[in-house]
Backbone as numpy.savetxt, mean C-alpha at the origin, in Angstrom:
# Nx Ny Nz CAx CAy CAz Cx Cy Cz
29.97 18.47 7.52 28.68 19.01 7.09 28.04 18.12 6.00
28.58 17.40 5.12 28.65 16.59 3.91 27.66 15.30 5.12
28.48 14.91 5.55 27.24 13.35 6.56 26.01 14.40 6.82
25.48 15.53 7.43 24.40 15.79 8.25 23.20 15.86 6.50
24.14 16.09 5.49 23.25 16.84 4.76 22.53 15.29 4.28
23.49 14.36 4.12 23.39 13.02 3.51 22.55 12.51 4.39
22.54 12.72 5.64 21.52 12.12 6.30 20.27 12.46 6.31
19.99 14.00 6.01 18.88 14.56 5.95 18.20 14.32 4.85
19.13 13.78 3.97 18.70 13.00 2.36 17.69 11.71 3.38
18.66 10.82 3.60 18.38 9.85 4.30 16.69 9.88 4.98
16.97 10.91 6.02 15.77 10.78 6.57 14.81 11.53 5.86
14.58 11.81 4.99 13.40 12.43 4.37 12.54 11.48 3.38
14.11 9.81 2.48 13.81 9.00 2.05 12.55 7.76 2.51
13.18 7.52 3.67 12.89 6.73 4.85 11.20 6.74 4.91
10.68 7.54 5.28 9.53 7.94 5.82 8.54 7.57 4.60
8.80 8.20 3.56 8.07 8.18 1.99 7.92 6.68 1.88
9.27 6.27 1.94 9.21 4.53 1.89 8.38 3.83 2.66
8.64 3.88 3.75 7.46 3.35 4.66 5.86 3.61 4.66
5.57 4.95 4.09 4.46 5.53 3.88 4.08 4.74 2.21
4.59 4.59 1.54 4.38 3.97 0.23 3.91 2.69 0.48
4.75 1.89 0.95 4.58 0.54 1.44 3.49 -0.10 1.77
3.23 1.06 3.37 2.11 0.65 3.96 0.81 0.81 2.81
1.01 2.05 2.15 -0.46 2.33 0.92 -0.44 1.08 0.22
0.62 0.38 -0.26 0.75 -0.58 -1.66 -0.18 -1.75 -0.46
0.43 -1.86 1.12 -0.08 -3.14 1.72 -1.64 -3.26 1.82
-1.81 -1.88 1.97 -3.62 -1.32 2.58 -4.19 -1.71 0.65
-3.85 -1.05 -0.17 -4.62 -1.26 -1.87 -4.52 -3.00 -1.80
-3.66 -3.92 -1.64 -3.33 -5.43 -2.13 -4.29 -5.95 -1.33
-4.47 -5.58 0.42 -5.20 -6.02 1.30 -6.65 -5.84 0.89
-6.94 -4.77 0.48 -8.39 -4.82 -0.19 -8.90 -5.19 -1.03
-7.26 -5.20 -1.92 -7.86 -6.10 -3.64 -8.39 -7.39 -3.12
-7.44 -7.83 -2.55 -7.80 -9.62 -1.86 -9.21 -9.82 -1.23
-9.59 -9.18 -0.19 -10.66 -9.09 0.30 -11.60 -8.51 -0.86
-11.68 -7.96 -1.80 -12.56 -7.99 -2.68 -12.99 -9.45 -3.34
-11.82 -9.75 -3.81 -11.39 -10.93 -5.05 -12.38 -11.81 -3.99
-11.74 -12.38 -2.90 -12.29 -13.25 -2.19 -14.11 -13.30 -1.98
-14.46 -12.08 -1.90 -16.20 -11.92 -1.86 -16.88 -12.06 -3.04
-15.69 -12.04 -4.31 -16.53 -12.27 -5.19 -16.37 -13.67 -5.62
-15.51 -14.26 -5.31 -15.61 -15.69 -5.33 -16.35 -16.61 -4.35
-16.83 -15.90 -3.41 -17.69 -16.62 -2.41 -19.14 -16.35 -3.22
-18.85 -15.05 -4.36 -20.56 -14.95 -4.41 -21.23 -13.72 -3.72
-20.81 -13.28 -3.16 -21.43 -12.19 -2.09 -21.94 -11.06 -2.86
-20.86 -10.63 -3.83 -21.13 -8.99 -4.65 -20.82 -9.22 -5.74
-21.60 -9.99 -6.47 -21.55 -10.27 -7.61 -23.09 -10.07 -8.87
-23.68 -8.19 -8.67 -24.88 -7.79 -8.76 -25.07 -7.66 -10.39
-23.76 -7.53 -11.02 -23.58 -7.78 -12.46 -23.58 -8.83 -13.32
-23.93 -9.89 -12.52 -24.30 -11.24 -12.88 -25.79 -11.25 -13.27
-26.16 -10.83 -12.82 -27.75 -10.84 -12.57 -28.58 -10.23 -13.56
């Protein structure tokens, strides 16, 4: 009974992790694509 419960630890870990991840990949992916437009110049209305 001790493994099913450990696993159910397990799989409840799992999921969160992957779900975290992907959020941290999706926030970095947009920081970049921000950073990048404003170094091209594009959205840069506070200059002005």
């Amino acid at each position: 009974m001790e493994f099913f419960d450990e696993f159910e630890i397990i799989g409840g870990i799992i999921p969160n992790l992957v779900g975290l991840a992907f959020f941290c990949g999706v926030i970095i992916y947009f920081d970049q694509t921000r950073k990048a437009k404003v170094r091209r110049g594009e959205k840069v209305p506070h200059h002005q």
